[in-house]
Z-matrix of the N, CA and C atoms (Angstrom, degrees):
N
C 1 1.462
C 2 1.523 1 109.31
N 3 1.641 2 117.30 1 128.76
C 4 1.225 3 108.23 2 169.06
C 5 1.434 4 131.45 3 -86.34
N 6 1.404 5 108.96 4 163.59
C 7 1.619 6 116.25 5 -149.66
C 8 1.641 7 105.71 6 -38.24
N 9 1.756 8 108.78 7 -52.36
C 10 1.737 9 120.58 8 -158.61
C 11 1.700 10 81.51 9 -53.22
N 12 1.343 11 117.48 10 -66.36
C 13 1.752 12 123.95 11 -153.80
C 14 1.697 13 91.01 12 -65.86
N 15 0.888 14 148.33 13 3.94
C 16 1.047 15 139.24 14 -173.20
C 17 1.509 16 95.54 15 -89.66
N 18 1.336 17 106.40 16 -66.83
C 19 1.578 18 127.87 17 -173.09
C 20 1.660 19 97.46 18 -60.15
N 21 0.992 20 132.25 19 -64.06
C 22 1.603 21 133.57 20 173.27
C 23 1.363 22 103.91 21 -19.69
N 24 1.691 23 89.99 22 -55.63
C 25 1.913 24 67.77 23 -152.73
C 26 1.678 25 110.35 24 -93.27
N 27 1.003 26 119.26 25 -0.60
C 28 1.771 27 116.47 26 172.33
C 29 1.566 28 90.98 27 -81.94
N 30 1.302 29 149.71 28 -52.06
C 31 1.561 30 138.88 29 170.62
C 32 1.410 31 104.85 30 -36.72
N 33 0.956 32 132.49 31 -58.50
C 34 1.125 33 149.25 32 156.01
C 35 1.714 34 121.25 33 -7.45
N 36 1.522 35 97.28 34 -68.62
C 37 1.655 36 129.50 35 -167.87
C 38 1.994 37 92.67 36 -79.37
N 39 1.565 38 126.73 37 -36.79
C 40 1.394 39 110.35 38 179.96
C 41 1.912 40 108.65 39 -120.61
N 42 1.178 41 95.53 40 18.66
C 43 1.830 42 95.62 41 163.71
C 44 1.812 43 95.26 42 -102.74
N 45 1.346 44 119.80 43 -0.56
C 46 1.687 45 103.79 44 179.50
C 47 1.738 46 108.15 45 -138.33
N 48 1.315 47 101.58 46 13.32
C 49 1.654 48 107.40 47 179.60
C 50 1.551 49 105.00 48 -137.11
N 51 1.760 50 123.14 49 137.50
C 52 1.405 51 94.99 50 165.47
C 53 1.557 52 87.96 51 -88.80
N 54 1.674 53 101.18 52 167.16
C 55 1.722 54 138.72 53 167.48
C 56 1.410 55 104.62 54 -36.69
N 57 1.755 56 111.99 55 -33.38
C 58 1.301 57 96.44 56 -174.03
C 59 2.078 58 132.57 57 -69.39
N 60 1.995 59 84.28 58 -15.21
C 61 1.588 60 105.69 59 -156.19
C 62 1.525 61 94.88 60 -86.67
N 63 1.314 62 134.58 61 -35.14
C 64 1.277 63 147.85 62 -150.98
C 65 1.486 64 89.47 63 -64.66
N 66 1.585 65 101.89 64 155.29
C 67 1.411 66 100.02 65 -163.39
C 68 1.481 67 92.80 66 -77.43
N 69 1.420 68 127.25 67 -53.50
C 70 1.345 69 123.65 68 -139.55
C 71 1.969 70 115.42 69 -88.80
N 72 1.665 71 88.41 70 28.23
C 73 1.524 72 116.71 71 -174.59
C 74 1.584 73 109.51 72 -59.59
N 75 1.187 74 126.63 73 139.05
C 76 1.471 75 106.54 74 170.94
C 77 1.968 76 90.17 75 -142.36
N 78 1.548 77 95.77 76 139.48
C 79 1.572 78 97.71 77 172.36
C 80 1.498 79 119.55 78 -73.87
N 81 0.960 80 122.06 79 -27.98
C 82 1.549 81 137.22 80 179.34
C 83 2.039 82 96.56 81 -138.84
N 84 1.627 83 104.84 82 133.17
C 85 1.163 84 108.50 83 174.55
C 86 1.198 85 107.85 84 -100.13
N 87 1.478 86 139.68 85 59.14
C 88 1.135 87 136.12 86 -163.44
C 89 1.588 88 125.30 87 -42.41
N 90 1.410 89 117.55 88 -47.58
C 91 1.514 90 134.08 89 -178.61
C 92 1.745 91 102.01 90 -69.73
N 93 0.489 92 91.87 91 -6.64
C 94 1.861 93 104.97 92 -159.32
C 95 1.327 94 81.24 93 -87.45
N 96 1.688 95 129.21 94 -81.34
C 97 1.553 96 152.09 95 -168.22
C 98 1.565 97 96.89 96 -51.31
N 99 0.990 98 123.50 97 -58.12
C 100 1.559 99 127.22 98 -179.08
C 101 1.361 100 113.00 99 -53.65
N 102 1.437 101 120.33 100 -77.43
C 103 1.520 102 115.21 101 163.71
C 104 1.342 103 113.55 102 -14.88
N 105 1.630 104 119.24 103 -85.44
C 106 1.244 105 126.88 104 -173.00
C 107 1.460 106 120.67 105 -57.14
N 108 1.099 107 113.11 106 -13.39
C 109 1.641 108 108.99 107 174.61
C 110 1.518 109 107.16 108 -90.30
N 111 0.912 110 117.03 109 -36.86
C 112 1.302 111 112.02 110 -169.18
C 113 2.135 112 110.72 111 -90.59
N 114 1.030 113 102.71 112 -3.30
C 115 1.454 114 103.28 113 171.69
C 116 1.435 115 106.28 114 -123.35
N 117 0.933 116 160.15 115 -47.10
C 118 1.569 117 143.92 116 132.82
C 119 1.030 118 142.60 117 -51.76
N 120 1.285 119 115.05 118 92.15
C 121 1.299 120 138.25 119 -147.50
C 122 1.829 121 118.40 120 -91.51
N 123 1.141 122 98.88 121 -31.71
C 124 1.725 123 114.15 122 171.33
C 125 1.574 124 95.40 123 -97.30
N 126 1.191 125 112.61 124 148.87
C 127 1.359 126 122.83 125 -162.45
C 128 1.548 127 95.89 126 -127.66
N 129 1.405 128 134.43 127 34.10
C 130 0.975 129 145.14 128 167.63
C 131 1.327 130 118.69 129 -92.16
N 132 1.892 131 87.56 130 -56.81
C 133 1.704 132 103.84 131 167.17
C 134 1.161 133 121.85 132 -33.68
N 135 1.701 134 101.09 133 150.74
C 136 1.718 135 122.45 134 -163.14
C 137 1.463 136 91.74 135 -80.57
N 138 1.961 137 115.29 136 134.15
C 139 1.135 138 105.01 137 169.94
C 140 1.633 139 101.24 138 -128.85
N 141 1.269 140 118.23 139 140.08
C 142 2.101 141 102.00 140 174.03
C 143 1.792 142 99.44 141 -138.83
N 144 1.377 143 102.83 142 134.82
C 145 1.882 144 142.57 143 -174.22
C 146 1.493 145 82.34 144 -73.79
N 147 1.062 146 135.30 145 120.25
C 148 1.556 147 119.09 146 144.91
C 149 1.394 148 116.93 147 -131.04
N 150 1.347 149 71.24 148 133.82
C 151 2.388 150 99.22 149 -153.15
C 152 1.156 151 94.96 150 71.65
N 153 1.361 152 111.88 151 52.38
C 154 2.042 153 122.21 152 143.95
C 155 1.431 154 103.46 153 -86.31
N 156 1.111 155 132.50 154 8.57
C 157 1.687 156 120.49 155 -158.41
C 158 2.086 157 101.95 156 -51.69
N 159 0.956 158 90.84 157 -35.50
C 160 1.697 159 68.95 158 178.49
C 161 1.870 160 97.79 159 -157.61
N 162 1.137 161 91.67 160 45.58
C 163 1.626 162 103.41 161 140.09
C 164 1.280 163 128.96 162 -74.09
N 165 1.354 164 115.81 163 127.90
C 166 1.858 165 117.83 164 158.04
C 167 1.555 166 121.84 165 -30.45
N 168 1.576 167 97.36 166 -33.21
C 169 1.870 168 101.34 167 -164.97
C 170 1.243 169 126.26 168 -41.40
N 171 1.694 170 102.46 169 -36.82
C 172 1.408 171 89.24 170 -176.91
C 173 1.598 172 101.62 171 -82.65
N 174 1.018 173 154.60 172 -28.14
C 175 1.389 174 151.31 173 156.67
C 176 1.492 175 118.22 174 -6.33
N 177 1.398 176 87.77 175 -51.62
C 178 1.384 177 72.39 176 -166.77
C 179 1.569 178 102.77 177 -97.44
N 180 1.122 179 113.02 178 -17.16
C 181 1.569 180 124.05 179 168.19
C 182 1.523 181 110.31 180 -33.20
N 183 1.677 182 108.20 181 -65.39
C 184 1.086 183 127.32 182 169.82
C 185 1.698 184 110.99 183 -44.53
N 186 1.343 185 126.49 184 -51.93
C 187 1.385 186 109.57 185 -164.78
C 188 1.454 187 107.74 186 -90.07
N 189 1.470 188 120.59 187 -3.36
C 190 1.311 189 129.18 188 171.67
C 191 1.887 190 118.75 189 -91.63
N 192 1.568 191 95.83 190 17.19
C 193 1.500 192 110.24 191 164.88
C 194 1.321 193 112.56 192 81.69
N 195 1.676 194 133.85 193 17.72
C 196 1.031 195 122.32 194 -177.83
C 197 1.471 196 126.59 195 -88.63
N 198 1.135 197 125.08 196 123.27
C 199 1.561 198 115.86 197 -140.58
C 200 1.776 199 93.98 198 -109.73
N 201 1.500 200 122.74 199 0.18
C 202 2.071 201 112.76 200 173.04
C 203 1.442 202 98.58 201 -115.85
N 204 1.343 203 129.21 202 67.89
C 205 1.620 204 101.17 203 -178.65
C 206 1.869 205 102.15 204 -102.21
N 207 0.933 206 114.20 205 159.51
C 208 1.819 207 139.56 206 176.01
C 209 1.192 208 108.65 207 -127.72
N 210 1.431 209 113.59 208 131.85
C 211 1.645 210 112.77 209 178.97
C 212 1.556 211 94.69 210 -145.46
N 213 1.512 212 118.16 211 120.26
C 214 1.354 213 137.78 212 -171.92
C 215 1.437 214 112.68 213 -110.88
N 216 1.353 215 126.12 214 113.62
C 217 1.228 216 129.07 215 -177.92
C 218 2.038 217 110.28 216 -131.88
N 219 1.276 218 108.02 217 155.38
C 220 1.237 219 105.59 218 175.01
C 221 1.781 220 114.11 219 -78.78
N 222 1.064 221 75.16 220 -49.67
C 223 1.940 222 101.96 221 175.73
C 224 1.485 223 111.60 222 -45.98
N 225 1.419 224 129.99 223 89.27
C 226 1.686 225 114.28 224 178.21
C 227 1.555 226 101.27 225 -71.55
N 228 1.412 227 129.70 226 -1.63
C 229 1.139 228 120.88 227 174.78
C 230 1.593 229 119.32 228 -87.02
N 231 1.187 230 113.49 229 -28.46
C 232 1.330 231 122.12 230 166.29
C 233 1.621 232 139.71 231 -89.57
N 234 1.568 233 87.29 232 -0.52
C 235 1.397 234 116.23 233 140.20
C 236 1.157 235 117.41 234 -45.67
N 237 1.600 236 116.81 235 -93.76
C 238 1.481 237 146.15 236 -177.08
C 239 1.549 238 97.77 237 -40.86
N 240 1.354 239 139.26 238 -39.24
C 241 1.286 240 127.18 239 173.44
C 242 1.603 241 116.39 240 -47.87
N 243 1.580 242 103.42 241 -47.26
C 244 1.192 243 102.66 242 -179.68
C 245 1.641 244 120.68 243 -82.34
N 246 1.085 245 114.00 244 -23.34
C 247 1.119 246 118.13 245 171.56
C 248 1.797 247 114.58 246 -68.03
N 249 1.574 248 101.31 247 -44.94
C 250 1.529 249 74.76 248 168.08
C 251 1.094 250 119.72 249 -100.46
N 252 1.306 251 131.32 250 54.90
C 253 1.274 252 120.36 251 172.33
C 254 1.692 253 92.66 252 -111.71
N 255 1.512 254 106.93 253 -51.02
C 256 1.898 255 110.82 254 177.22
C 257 1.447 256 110.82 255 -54.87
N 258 1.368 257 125.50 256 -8.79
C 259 1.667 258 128.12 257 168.56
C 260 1.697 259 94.12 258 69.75
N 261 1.719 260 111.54 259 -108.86
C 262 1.463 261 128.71 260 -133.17
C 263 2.190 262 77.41 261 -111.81
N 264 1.145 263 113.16 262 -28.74
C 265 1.370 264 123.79 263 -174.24
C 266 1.852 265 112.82 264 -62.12
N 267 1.489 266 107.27 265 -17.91
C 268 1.466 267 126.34 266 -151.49
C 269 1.719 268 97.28 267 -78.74
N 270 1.452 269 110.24 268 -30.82
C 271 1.208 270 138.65 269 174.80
C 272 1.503 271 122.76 270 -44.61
N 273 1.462 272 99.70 271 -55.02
C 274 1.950 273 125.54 272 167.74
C 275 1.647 274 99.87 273 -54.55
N 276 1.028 275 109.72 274 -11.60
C 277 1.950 276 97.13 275 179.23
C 278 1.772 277 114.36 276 -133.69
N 279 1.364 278 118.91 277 151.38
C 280 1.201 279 140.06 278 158.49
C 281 1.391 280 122.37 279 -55.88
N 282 0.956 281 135.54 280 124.40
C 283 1.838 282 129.70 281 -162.78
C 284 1.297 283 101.18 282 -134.75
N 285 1.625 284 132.72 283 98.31
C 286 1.264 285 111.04 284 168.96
C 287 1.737 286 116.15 285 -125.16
N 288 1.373 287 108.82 286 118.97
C 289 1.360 288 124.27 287 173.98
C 290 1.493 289 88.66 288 -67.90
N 291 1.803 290 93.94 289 136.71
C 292 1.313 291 113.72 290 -167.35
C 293 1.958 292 111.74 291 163.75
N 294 1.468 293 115.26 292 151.07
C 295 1.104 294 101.28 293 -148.67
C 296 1.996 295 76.54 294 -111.78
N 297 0.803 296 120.00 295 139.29
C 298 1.645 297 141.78 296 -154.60
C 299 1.773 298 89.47 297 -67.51
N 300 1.183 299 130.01 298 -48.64
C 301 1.029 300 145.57 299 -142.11
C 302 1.726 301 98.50 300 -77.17
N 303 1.045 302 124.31 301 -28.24
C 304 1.515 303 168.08 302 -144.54
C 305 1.377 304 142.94 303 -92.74
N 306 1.428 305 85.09 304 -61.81
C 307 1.160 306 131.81 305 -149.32
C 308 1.722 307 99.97 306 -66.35
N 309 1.275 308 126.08 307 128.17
C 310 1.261 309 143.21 308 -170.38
C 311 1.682 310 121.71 309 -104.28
N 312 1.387 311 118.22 310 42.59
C 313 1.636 312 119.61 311 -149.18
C 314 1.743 313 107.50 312 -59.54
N 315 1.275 314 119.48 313 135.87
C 316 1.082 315 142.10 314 167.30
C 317 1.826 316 115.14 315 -62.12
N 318 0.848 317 116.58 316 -12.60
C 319 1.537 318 126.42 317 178.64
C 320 1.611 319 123.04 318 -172.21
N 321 1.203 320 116.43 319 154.90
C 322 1.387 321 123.38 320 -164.14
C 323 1.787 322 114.87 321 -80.87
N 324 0.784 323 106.91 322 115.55
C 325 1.685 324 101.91 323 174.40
C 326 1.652 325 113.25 324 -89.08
N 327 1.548 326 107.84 325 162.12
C 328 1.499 327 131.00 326 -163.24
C 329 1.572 328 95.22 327 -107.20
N 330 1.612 329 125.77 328 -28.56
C 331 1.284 330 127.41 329 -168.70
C 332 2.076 331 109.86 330 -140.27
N 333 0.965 332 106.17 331 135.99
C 334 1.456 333 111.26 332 173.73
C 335 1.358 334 100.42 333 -149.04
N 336 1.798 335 99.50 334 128.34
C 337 1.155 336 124.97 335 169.03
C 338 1.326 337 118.55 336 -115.78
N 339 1.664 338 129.41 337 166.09
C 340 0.839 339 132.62 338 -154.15
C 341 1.168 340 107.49 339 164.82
N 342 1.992 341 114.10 340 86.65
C 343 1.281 342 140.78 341 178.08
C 344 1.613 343 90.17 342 -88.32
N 345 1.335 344 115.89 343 120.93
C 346 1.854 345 102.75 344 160.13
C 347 1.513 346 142.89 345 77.76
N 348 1.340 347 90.78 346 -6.55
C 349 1.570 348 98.97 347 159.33
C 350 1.686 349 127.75 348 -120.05
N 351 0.684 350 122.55 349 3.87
C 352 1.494 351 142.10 350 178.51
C 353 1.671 352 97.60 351 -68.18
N 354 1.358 353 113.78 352 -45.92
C 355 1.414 354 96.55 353 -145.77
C 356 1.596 355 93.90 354 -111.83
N 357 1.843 356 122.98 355 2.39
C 358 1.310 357 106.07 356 146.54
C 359 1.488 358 135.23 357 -63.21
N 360 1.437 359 104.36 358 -15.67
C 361 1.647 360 96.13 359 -177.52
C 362 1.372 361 117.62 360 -75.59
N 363 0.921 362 125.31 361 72.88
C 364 1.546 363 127.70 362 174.65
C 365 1.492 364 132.86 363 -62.63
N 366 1.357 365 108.49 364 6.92
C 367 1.523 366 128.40 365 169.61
C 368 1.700 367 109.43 366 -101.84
N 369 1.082 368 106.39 367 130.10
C 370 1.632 369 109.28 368 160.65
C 371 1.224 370 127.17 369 -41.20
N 372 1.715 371 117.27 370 -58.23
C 373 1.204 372 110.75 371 -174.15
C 374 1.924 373 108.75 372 -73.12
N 375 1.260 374 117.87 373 -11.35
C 376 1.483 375 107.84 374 178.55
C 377 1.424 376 104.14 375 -78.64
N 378 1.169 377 111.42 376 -34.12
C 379 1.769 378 111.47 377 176.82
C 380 1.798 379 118.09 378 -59.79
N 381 1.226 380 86.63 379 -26.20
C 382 1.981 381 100.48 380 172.97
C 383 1.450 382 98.12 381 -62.24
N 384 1.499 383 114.70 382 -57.65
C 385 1.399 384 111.21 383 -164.28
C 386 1.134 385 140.87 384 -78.18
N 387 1.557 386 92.99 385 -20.65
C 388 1.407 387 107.37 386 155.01
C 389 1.721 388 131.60 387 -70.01
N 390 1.592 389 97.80 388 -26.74
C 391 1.645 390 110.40 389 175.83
C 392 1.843 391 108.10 390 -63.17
N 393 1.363 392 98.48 391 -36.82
C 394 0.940 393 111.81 392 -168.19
C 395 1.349 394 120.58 393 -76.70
N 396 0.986 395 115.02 394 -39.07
C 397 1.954 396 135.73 395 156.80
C 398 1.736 397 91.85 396 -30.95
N 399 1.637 398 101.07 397 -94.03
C 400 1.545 399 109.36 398 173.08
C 401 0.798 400 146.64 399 -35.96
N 402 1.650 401 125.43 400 -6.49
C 403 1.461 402 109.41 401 171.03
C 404 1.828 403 83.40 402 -120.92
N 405 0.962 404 146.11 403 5.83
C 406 1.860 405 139.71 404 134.36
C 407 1.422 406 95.14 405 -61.50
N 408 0.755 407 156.74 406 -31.37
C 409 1.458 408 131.38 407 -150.20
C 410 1.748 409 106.18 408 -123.95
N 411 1.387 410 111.80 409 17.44
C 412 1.874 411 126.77 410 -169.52
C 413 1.895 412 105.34 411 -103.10
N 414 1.248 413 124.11 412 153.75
C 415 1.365 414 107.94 413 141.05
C 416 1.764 415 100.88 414 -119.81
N 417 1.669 416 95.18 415 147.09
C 418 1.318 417 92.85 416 -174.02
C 419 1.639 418 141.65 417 -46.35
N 420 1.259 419 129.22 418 136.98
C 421 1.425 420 116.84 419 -147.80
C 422 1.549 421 118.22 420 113.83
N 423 1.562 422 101.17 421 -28.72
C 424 1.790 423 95.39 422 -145.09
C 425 1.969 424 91.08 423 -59.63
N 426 1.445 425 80.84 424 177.78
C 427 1.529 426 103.60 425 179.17
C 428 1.815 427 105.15 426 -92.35
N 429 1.001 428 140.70 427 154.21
C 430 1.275 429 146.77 428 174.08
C 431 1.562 430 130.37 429 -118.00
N 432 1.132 431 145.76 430 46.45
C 433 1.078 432 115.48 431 -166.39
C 434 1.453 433 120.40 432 -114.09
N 435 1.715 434 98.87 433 148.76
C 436 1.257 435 114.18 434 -169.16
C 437 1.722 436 119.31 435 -121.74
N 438 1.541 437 120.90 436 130.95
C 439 1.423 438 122.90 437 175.84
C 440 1.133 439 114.84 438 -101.89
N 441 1.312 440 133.76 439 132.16
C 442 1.563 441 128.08 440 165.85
C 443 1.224 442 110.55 441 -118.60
N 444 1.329 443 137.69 442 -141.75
C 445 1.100 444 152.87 443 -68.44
C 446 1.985 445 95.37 444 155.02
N 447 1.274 446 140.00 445 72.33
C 448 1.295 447 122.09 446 -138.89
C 449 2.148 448 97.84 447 -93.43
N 450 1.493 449 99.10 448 -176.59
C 451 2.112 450 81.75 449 167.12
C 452 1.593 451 110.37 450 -88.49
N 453 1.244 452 71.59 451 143.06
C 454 1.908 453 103.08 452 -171.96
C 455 1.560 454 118.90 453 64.37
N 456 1.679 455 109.03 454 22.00
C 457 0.928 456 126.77 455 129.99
C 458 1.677 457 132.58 456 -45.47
N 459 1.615 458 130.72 457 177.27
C 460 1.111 459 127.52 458 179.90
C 461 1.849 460 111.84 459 -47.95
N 462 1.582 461 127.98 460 148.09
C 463 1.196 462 108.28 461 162.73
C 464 1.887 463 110.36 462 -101.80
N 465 0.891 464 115.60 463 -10.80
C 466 1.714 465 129.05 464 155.69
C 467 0.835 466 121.35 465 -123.77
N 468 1.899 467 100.66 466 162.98
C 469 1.663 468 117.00 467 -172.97
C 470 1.228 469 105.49 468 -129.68
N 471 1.150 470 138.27 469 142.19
C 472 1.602 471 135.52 470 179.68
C 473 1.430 472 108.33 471 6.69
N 474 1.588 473 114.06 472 57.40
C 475 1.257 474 112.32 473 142.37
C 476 1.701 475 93.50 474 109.57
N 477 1.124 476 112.96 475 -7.30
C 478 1.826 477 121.30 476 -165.88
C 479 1.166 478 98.43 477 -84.37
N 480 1.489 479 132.82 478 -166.70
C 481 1.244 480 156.04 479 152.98
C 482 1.622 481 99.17 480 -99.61
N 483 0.901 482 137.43 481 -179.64
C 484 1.587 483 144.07 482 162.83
C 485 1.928 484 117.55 483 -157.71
N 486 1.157 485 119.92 484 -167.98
C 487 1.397 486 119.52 485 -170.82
C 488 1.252 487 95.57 486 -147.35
N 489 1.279 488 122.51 487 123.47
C 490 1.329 489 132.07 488 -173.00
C 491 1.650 490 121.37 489 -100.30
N 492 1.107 491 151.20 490 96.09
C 493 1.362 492 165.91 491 -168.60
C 494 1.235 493 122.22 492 -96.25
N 495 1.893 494 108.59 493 135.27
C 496 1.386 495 95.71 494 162.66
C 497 2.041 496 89.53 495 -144.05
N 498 1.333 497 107.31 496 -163.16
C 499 1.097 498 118.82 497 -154.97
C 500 1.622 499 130.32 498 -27.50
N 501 1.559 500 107.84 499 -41.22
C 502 1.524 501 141.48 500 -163.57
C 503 1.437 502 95.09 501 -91.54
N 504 1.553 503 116.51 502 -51.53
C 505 1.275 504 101.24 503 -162.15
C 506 1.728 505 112.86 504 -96.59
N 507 1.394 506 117.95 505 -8.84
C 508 1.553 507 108.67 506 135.16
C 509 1.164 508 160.70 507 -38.93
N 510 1.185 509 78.88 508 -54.04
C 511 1.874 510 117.64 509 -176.45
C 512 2.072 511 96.40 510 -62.30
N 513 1.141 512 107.11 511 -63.68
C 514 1.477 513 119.81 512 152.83
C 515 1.329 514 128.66 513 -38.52
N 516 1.193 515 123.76 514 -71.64
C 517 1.700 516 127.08 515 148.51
C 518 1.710 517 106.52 516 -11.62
N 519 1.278 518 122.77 517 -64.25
C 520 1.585 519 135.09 518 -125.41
C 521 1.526 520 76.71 519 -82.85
N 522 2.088 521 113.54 520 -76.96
C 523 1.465 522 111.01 521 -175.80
C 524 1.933 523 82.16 522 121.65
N 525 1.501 524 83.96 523 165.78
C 526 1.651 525 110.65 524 -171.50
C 527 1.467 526 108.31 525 -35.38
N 528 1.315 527 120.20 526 -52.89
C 529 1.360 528 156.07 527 -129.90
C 530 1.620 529 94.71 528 -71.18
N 531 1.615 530 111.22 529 -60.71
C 532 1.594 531 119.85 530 179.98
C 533 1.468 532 105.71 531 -106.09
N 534 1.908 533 99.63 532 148.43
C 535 1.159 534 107.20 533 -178.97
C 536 1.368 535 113.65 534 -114.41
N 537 1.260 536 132.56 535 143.90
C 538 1.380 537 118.39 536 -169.72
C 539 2.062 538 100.67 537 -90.54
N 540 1.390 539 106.03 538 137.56
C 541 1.115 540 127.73 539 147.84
C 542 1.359 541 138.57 540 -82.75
N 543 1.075 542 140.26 541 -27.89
C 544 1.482 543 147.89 542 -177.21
C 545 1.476 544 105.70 543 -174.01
N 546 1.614 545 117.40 544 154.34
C 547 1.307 546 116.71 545 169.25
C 548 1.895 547 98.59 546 -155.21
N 549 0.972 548 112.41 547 158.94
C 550 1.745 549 96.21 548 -165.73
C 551 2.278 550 79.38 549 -161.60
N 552 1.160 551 111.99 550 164.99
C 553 1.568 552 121.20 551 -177.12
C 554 1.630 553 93.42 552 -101.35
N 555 1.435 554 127.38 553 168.90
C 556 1.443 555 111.70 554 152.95
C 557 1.961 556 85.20 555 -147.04
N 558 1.626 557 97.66 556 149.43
C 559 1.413 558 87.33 557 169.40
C 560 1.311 559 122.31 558 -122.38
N 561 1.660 560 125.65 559 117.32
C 562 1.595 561 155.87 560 -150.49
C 563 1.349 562 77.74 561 -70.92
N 564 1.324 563 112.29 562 135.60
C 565 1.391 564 106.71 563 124.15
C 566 1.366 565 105.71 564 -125.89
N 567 1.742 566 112.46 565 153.72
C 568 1.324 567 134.82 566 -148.21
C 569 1.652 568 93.63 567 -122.27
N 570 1.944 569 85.63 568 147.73
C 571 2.329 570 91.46 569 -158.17
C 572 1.698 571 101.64 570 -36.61
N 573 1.447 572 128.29 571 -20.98
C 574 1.954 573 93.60 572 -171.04
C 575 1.362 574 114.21 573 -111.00
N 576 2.053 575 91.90 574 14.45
C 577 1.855 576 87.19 575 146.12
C 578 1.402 577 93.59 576 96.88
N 579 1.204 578 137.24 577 2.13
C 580 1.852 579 132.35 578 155.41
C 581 1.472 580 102.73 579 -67.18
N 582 1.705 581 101.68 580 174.82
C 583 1.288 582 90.99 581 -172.71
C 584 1.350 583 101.20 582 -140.32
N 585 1.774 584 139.23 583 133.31
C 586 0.964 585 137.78 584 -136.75
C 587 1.670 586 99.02 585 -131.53
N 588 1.814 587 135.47 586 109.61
C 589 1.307 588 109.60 587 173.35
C 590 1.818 589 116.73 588 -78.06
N 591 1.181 590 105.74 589 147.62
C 592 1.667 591 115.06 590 -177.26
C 593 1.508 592 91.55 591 -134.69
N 594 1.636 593 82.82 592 142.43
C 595 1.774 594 88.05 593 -174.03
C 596 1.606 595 106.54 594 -133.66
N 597 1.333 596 122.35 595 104.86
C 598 1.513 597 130.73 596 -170.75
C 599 1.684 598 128.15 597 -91.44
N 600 1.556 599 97.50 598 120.13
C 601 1.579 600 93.46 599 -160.54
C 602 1.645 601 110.92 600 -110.96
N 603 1.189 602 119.22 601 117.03
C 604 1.585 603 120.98 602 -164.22
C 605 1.490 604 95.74 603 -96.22
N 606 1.582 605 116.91 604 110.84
C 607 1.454 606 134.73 605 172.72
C 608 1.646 607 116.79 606 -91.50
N 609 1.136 608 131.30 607 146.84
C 610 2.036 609 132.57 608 140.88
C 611 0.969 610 120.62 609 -110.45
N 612 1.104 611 89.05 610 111.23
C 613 1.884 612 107.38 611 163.38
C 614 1.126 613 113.21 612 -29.83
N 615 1.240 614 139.55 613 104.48
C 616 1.140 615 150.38 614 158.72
C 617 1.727 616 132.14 615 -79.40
N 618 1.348 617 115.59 616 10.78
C 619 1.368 618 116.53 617 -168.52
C 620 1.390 619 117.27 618 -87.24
């Protein structure tokens, strides 16, 4: 998908849905909070959501004392969800609308997450660019983690195609560079109650 239709259509997906209806909504990201708590340990460290635009994560990030968070979304509309929902709190974080693929980061992060977008790129060369984003945008060490879309998991996402992953064919995806630490399935269910497997793989930068 190219960049404009890329951006179209997630504007698209939160100027006509609230955050709450979307399937891949979660009220509490529990696996998400766990990961990151338990491997970033200084709460200073740089952390960035990408395609958090109107995730809870940083929420609770925020009330769990984390004082560098970045949250990168394509969607400037699903931005503003989150922003107004954190009110005067929206302030404590970095927000940059921006298309991942792209993306030009101004400073190095300690943590990268990544609930749900990984496994729309279903082209090779977008998977380059995204690899490529991530290890510019790491300092060595960082923590990685990524959610997809797991096998025999969903084969679409709001209307997308997607790429479905599990241990081997990540690990492959990623390249020399990251090493995997843990990977575990969790199964979503989304507000009308289907049930979606996602399979989350915690990498270190190794470069």
């Amino acid at each position: 998908m190219e960049d404009i239709a890329r951006k179209k259509h997630w504007e698209n997906v939160y100027q006509t849905r609230s955050p709450h209806d979307v399937s891949w909504y979660q009220n509490c990201p529990e696996q998400s909070l766990k990961l990151i708590g338990n491997n970033l340990k200084d709460k200073t460290q740089s952390i960035i959501d990408v395609g958090g635009g109107a995730s809870t994560l940083v929420d609770y990030l925020i009330d769990a004392q984390f004082s560098n968070l970045s949250v990168l979304d394509i969607s400037e509309q699903a931005l503003q969800h989150a922003k107004s929902r954190l009110r005067e709190k929206a302030e404590q974080v970095k927000w940059y609308n921006a298309d991942i693929l792209t993306f030009q980061s101004p400073e190095l992060f300690d943590l990268w997450h990544d609930r749900a977008v990984f496994h729309f790129l279903i082209e090779e060369h977008e998977r380059t660019s995204y690899l490529l984003t991530l290890k510019k945008s790491l300092r060595k060490n960082a923590q990685v983690i990524i959610a997809t879309f797991g096998i025999n998991g969903p084969e679409k996402c709001s209307g997308l195609a997607i790429k479905q992953y599990d241990k081997t064919s990540m690990i492959k995806e990623m390249g020399n560079e990251f090493v995997l630490l843990s990977t575990f399935d969790e199964v979503h269910f989304t507000p009308n109650g289907s049930q979606q497997l996602f399979s989350y793989f915690h990498f270190e930068f190794r470069a």
